[in-house]
Residue frames as qw, qx, qy, qz and C-alpha x, y, z in Angstrom:
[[0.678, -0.530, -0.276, -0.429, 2.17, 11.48, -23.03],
 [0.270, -0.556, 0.633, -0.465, 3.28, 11.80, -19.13],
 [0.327, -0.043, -0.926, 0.183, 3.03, 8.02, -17.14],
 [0.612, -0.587, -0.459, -0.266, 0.15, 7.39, -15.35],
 [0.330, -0.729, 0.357, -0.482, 0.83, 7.93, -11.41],
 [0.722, -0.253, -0.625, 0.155, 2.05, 5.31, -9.64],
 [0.383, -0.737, 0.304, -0.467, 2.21, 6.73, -5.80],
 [0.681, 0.087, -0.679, 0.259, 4.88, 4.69, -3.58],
 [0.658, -0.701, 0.061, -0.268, 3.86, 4.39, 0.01],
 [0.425, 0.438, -0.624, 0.488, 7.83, 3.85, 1.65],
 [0.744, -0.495, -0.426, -0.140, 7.35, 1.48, 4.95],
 [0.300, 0.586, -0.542, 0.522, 9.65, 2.10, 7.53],
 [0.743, -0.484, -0.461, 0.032, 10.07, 0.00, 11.38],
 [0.163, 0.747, -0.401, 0.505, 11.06, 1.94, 13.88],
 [0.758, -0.432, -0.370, 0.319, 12.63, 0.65, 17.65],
 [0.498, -0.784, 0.133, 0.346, 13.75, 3.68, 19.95],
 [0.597, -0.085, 0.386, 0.698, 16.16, 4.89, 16.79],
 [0.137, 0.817, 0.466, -0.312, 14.96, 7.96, 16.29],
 [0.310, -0.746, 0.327, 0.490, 18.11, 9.28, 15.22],
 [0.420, 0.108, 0.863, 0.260, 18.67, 6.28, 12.81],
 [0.406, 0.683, 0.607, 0.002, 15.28, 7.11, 10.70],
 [0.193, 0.932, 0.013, -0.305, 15.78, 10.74, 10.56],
 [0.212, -0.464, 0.755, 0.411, 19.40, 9.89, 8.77],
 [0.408, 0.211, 0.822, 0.337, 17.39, 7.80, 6.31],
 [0.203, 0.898, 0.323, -0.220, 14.42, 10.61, 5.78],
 [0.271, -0.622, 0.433, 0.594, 17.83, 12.71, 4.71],
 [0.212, -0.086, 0.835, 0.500, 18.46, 10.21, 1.97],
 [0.235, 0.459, 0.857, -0.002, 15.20, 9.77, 1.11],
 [0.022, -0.815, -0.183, 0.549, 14.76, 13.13, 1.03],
 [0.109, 0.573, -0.532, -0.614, 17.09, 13.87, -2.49],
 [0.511, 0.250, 0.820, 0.071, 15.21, 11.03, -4.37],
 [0.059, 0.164, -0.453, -0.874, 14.58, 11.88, -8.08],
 [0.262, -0.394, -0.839, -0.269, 11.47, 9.52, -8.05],
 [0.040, 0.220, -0.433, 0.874, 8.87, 11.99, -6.07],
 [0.727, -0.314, -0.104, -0.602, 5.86, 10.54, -5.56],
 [0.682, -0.143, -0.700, 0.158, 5.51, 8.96, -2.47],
 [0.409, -0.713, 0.203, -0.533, 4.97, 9.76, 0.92],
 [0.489, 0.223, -0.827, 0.169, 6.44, 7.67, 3.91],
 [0.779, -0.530, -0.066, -0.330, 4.51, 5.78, 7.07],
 [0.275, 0.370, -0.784, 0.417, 6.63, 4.84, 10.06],
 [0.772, -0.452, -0.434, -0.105, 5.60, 2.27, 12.64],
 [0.148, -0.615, 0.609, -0.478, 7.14, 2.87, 16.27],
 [0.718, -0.231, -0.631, -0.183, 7.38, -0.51, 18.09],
 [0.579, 0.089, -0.665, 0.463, 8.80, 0.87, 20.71],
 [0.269, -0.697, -0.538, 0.390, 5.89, 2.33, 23.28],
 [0.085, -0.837, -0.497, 0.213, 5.10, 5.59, 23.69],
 [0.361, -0.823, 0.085, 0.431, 8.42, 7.51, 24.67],
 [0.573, -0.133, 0.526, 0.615, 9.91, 6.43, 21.89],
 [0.349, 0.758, 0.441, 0.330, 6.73, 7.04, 19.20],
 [0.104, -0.978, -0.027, 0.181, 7.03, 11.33, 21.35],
 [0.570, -0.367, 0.521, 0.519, 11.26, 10.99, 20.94],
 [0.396, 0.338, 0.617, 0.591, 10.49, 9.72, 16.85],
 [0.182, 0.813, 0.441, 0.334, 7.65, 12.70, 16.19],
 [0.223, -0.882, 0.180, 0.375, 10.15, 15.71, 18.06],
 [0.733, -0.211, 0.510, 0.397, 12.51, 14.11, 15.82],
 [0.422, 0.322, 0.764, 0.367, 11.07, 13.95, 12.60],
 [0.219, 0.156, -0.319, -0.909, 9.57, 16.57, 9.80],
 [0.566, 0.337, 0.260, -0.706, 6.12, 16.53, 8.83],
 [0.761, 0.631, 0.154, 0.010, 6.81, 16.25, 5.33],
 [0.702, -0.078, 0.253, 0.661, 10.14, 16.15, 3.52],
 [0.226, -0.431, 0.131, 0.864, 11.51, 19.31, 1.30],
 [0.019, 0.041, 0.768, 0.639, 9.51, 17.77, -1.58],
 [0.608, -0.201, -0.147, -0.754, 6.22, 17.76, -0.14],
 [0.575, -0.061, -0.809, -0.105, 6.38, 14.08, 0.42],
 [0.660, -0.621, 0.115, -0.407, 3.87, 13.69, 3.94],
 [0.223, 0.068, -0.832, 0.504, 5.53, 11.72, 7.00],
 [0.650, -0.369, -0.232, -0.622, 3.68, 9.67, 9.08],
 [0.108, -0.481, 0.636, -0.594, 4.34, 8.59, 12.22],
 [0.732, -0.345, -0.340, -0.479, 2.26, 5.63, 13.76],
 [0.490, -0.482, 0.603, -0.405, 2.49, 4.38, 17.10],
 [0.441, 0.060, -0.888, -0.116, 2.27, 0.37, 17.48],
 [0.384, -0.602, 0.219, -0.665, 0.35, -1.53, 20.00],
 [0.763, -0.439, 0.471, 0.056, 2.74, -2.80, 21.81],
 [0.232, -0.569, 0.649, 0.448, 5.99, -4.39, 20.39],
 [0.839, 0.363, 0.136, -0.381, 4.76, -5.98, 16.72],
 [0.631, -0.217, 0.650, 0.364, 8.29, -7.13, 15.54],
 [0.042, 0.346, -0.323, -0.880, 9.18, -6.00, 12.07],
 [0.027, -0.217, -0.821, -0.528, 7.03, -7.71, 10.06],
 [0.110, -0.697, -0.655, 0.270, 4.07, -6.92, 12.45],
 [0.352, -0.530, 0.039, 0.770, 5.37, -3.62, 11.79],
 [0.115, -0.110, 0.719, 0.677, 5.57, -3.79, 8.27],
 [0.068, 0.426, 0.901, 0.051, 2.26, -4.81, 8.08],
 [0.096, -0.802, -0.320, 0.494, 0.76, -1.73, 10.10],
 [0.098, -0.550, 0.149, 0.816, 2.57, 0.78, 8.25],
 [0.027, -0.111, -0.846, -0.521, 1.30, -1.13, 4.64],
 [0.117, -0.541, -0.831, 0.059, -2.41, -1.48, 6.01],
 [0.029, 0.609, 0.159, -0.776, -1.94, 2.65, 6.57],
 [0.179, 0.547, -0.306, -0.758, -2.02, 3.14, 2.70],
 [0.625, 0.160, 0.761, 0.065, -4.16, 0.51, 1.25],
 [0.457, 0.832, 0.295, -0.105, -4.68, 2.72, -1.98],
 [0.032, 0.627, -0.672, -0.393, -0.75, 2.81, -2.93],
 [0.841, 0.432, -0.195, -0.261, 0.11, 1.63, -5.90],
 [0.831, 0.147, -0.493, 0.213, 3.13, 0.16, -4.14],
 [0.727, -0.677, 0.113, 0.026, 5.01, -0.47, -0.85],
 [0.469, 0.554, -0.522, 0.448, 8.92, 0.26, -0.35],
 [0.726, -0.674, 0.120, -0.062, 9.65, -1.24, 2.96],
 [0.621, 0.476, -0.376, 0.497, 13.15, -0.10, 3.76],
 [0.643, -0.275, -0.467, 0.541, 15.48, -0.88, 6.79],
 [0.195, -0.954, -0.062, 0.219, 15.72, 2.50, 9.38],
 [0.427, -0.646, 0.365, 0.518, 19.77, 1.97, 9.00],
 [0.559, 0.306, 0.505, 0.582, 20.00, 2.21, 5.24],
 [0.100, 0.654, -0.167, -0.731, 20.62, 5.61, 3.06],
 [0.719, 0.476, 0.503, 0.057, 19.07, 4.95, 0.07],
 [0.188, -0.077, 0.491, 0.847, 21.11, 6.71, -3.43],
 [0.286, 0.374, -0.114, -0.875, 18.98, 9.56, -5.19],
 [0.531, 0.254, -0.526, -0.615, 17.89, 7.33, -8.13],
 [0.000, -0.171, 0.983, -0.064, 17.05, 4.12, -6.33],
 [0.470, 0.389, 0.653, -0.448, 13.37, 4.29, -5.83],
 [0.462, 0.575, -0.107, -0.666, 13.24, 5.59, -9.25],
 [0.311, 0.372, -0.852, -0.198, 15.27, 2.72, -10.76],
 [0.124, 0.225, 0.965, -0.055, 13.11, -0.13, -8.69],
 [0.574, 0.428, 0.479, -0.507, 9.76, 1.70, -9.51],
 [0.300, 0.607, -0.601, -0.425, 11.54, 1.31, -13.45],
 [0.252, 0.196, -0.885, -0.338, 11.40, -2.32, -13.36],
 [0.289, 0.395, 0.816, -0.308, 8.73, -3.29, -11.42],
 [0.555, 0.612, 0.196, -0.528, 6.33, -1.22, -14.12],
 [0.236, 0.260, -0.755, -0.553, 7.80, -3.19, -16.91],
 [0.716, -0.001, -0.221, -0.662, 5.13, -6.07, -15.88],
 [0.768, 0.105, -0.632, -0.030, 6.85, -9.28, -15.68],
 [0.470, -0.062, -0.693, 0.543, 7.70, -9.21, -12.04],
 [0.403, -0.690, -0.406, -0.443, 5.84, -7.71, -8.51],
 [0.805, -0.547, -0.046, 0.223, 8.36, -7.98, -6.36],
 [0.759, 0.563, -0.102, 0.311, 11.89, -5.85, -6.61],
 [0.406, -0.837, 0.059, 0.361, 15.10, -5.17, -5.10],
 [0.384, 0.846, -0.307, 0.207, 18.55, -3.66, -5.85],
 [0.633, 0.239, -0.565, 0.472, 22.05, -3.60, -4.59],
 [0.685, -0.728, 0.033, 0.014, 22.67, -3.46, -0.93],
 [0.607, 0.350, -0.338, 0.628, 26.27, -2.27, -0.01],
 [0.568, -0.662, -0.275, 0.404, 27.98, -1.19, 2.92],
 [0.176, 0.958, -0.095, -0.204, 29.97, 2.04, 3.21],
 [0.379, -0.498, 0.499, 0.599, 33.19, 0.86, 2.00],
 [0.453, 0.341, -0.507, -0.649, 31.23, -0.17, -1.87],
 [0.022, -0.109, 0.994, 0.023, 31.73, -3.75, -0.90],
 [0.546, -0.142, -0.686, -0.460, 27.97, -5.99, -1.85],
 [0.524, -0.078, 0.691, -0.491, 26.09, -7.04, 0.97],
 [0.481, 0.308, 0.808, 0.146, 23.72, -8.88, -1.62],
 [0.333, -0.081, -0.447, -0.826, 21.61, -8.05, -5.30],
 [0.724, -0.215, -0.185, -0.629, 19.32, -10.33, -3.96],
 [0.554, -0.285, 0.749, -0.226, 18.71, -14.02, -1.51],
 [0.656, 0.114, -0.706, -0.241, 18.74, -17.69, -2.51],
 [0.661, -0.247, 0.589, -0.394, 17.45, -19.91, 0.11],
 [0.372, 0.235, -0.881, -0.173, 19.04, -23.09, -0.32],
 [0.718, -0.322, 0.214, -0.579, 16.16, -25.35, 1.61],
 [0.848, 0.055, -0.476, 0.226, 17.82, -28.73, 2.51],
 [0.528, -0.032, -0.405, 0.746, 20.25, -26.80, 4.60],
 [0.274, -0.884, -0.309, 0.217, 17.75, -24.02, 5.81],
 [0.613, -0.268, 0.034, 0.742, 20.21, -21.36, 4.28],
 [0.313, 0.894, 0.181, -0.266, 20.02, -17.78, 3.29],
 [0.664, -0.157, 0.300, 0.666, 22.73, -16.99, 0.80],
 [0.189, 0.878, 0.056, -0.437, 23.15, -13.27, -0.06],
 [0.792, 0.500, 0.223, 0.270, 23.76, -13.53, -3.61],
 [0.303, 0.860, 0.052, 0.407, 26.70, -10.83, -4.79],
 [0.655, -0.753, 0.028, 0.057, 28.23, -10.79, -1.49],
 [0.602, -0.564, 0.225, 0.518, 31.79, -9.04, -1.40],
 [0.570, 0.436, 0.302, 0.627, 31.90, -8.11, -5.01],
 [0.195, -0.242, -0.095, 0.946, 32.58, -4.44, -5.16],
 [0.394, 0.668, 0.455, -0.438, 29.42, -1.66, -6.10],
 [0.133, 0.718, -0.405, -0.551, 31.32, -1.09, -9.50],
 [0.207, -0.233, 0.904, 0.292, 31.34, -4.14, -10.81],
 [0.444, 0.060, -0.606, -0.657, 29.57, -5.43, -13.78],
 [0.288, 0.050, 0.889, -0.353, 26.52, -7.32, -13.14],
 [0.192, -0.007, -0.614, -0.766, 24.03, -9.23, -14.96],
 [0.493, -0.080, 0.508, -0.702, 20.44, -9.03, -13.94],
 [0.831, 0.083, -0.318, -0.449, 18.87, -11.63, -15.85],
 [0.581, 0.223, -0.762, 0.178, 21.43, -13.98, -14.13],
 [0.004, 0.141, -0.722, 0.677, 20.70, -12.75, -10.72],
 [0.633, -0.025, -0.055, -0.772, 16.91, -12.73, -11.48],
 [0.843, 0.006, -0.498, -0.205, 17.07, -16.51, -12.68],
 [0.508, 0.001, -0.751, 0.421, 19.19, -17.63, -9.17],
 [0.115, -0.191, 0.326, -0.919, 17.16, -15.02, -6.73],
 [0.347, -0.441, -0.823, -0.084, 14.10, -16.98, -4.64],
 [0.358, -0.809, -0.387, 0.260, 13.64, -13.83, -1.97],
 [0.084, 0.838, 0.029, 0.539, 14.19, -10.25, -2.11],
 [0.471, -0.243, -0.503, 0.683, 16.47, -9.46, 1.29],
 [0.324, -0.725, -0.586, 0.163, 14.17, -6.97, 3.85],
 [0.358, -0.539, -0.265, 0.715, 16.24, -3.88, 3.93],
 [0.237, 0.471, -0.305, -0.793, 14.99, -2.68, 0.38],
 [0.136, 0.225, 0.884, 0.388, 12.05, -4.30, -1.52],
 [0.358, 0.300, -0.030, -0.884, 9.24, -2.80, -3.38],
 [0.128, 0.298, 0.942, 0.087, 6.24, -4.91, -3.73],
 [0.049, -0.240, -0.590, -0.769, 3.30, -4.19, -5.96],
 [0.647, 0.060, 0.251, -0.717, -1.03, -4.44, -5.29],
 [0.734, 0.231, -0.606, -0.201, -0.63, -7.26, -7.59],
 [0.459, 0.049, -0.799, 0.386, 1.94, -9.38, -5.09],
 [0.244, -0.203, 0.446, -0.837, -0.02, -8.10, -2.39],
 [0.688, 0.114, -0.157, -0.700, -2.98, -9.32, -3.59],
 [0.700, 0.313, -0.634, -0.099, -1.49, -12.92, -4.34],
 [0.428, 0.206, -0.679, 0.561, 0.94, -13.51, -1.61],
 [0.336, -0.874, -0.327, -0.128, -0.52, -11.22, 1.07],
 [0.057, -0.819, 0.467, -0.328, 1.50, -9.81, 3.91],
 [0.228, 0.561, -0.675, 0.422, 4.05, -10.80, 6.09],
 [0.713, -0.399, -0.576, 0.030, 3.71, -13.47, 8.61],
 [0.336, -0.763, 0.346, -0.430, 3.40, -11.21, 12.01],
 [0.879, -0.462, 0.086, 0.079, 4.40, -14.49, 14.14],
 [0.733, 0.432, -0.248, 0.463, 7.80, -14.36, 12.49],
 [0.516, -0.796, -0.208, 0.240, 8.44, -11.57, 14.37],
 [0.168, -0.867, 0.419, 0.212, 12.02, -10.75, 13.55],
 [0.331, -0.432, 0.813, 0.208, 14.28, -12.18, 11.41],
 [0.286, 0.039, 0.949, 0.129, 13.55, -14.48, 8.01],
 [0.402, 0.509, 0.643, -0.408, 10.14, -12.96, 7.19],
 [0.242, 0.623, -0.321, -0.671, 11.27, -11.84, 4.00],
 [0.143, -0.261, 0.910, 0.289, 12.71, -15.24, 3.07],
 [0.329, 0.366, 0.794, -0.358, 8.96, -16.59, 4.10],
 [0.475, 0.698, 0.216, -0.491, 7.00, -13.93, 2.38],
 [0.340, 0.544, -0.601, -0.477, 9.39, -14.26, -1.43],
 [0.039, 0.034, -0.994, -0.098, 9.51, -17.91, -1.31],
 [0.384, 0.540, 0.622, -0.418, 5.45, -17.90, -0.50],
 [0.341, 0.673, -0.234, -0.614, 5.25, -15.31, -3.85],
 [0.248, 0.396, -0.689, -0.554, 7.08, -17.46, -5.97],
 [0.194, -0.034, 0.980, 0.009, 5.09, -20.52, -5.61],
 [0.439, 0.660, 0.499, -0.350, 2.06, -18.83, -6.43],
 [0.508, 0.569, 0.358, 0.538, 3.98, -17.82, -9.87],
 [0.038, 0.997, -0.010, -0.070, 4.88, -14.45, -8.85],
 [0.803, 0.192, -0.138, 0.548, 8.20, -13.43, -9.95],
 [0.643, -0.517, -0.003, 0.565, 11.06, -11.83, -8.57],
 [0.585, 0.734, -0.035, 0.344, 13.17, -8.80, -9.97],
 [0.577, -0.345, 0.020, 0.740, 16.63, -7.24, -9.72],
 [0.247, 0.964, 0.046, 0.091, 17.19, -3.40, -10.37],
 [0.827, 0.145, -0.075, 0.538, 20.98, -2.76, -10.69],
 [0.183, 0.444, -0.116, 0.870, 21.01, 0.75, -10.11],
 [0.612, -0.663, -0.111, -0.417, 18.62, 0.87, -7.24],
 [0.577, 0.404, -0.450, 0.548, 21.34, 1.20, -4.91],
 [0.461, -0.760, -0.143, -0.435, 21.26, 1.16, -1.47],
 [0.366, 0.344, -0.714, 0.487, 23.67, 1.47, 1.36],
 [0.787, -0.236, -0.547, -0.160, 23.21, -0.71, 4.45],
 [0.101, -0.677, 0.413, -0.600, 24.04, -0.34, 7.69],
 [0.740, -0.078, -0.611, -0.272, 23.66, -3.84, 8.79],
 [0.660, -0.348, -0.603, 0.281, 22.64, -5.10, 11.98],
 [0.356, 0.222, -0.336, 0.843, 22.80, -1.82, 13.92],
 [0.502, -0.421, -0.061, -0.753, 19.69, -1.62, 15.12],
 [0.926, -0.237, -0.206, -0.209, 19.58, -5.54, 16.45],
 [0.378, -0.645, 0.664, -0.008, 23.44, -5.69, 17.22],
 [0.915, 0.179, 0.361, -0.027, 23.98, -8.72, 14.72],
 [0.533, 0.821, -0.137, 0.150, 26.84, -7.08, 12.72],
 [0.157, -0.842, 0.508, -0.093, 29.62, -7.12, 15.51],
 [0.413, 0.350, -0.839, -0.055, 32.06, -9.87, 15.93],
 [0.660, -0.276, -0.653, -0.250, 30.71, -13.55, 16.89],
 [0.512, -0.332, -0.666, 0.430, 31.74, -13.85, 20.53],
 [0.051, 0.130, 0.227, -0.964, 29.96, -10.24, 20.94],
 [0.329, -0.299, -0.577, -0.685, 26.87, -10.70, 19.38],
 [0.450, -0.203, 0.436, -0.752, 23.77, -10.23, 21.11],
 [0.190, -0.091, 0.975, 0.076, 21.37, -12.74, 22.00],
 [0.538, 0.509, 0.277, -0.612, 18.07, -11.86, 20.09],
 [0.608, 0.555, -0.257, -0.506, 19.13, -11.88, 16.62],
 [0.195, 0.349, -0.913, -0.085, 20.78, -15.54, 16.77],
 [0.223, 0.180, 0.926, -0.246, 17.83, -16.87, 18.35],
 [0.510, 0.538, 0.296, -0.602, 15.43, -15.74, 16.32],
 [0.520, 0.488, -0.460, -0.529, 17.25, -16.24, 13.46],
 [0.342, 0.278, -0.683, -0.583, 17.64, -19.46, 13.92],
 [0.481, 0.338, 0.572, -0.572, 14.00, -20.14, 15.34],
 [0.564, 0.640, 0.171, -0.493, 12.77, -18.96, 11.81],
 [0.288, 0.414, -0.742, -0.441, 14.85, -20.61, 9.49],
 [0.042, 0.117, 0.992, -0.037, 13.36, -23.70, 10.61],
 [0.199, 0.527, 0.340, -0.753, 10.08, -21.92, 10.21],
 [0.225, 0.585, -0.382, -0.680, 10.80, -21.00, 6.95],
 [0.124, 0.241, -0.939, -0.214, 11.06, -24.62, 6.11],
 [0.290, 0.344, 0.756, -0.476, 7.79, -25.76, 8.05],
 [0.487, 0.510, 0.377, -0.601, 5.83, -23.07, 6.40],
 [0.424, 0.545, -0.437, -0.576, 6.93, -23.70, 2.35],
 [0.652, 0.313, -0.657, -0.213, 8.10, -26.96, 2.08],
 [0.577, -0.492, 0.501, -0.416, 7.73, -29.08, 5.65],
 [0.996, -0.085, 0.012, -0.013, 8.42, -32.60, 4.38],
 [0.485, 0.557, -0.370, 0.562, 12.46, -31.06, 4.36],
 [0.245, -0.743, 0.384, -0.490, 12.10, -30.22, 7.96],
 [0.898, -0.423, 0.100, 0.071, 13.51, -33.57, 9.14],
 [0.748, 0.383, -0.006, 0.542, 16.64, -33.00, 6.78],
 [0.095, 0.784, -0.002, 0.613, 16.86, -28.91, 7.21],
 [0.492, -0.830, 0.147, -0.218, 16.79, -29.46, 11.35],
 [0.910, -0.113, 0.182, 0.356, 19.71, -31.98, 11.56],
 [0.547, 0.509, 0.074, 0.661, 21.56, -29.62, 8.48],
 [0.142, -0.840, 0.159, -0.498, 20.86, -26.41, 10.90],
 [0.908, -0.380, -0.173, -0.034, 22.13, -28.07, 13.53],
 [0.794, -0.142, 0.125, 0.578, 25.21, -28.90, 12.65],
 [0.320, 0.760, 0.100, 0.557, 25.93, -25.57, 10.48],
 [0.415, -0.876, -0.075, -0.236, 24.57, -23.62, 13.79],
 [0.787, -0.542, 0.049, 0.291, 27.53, -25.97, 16.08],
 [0.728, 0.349, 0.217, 0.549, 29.97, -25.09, 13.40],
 [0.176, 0.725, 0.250, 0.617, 29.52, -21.53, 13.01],
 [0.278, -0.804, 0.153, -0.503, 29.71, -20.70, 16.67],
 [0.574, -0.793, 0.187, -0.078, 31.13, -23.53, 18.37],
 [0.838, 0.190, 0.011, 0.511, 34.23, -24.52, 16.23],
 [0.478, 0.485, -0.207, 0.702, 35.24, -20.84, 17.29],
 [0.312, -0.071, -0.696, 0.643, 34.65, -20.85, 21.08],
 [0.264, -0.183, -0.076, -0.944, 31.78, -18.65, 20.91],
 [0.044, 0.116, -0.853, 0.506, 30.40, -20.55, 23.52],
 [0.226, 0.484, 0.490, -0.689, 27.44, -18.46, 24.94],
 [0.341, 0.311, -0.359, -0.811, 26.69, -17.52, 21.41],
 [0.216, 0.033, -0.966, -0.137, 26.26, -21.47, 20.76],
 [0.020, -0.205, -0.904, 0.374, 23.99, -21.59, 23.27],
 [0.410, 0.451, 0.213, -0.764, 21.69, -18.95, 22.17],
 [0.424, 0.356, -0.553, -0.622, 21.35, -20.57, 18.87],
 [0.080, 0.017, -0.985, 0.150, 21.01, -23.77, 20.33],
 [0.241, 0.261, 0.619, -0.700, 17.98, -22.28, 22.23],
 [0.375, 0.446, -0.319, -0.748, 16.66, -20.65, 18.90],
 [0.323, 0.220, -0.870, -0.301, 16.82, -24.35, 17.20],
 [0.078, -0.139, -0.906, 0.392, 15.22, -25.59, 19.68],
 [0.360, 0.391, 0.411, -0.741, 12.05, -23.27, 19.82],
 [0.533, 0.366, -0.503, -0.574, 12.02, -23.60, 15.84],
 [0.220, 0.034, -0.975, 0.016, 11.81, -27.44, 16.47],
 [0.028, 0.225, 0.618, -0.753, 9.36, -26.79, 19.08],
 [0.128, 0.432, 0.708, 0.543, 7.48, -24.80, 16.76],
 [0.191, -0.762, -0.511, 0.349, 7.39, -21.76, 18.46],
 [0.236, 0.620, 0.409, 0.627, 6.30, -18.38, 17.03],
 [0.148, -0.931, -0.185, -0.280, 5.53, -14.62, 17.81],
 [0.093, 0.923, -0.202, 0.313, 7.15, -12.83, 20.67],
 [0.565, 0.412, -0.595, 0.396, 10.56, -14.17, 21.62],
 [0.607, -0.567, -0.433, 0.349, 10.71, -15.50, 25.69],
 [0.476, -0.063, -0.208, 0.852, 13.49, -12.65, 26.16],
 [0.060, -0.261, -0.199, -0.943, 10.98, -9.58, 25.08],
 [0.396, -0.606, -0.589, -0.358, 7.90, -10.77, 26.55]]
């Protein structure tokens, strides 16, 4: 007897990277797992949405439909995320993967593999860059120190690995490849649009697990990363732009506020110092200062769209 259907709706945020998506559609495109169809959000105004649909196929080689949706006005991924989720309320799940990532043939097939065992609603896989090297199996958000820590990080894509180990240390599924049920949907809801950028994963897994939802790890659900190339957050420190350092760490303090807020007198003092460390024990000056700025708004308790964008 065949499996019931499960149909995966595959989220995708676009910004003016038209170029970027269609390179993932590719990958996506040789997937052994074939049900699914994929919804893209444009945040980035009109020219961009006309740019993405000259760009883009209809439908992939498989049949699978492309969809294209405009935003109104700039929703920031998670806002993003949302929209493109809220297009297919009648999947049976939601893959919401990064533009710069090339997913491997068997990866959707391998996370829709453990999520339908039952015990979990939430799943990702390996993230790797192109040399093999780990970006993460999965986050741990240490929450004293407001930290993300990408579990797996430098091991090679060959190496043994044991998922029950990474399951039991894993508190958040990292944003550039998770597949989340109707169940967790249901539970958790969606993404906090005010995030905006940056962290809203951390928010939305840590928000899951307190309500008892659990977490999984697919080992073979493999998925190379292109990190930071859409936000500029990948180059070296005294180059970095200044969006993705203030936002990020706006929302780490955020993160704290919204899960566990009697830590956020510890967590802002611990970012603090981390932040001065990290950018000004190596001269990175201007960088300091954006992060500074970031800390500040997160102190502040400000949310949604960033001063720079508005």
């Amino acid at each position: 007897m065949s499996a019931a259907p499960f149909p995966v709706s595959i989220c995708i945020v676009g910004f003016h990277n038209a170029e970027e998506i269609a390179g993932c559609l590719s990958a996506l495109a040789q997937s052994t797992y074939a049900d699914f169809d994929v919804v893209i959000c444009e945040n980035g105004g009109e020219h961009a949405f006309r740019k993405l649909k000259a760009a883009l196929p209809e439908s992939l080689p498989g049949g699978q439909k492309v969809e294209c949706l405009l935003a109104p006005g700039n929703l920031g991924y998670a806002g993003g995320v949302n929209l493109a989720m809220r297009a297919r309320p009648d999947a049976a799940a939601w893959w919401v993967v990064n533009p710069d990532t090339a997913p491997d043939a068997g990866a959707l097939a391998a996370l829709v593999e453990r999520l339908r065992r039952g015990d979990c609603h939430m799943v990702g896989g390996v993230l790797h860059d192109a040399s093999g090297r780990v970006q993460a199996y999965g986050g741990h958000w240490r929450y004293w120190l407001a930290r993300a820590v990408s579990i797996g990080m430098g091991a090679r894509v060959s190496d043994p690995v044991d998922p029950a180990a990474i399951e039991a240390q894993m508190n958040y599924v990292l944003g550039a490849s998770m597949l989340v049920d109707r169940y967790f949907v249901e539970r958790a809801g969606l993404m906090r649009d005010e995030y905006f950028l940056y962290c809203e994963e951390v928010e939305w897994g840590l928000r899951a697990r307190k309500m008892g939802v659990k977490l999984g790890f697919a080992p073979d659900a493999r998925v190379r990363h292109d990190q930071g190339s859409t936000t500029g957050s990948a180059g070296a420190i005294k180059a970095r732009n200044r969006l993705p350092i203030y936002m990020d760490e706006r929302n780490k303090l955020h993160v704290v506020r919204d899960i566990s807020a009697w830590r956020l007198p510890v967590a802002a003092v611990a970012t603090l110092a981390l932040l001065s460390l990290r950018y000004g024990a190596r001269g990175a000056w201007r960088q300091w200062g954006y992060a500074l700025s970031g800390w500040w708004a997160g102190i502040r308790g400000e949310r949604g769209v960033p001063p720079m964008l508005r």
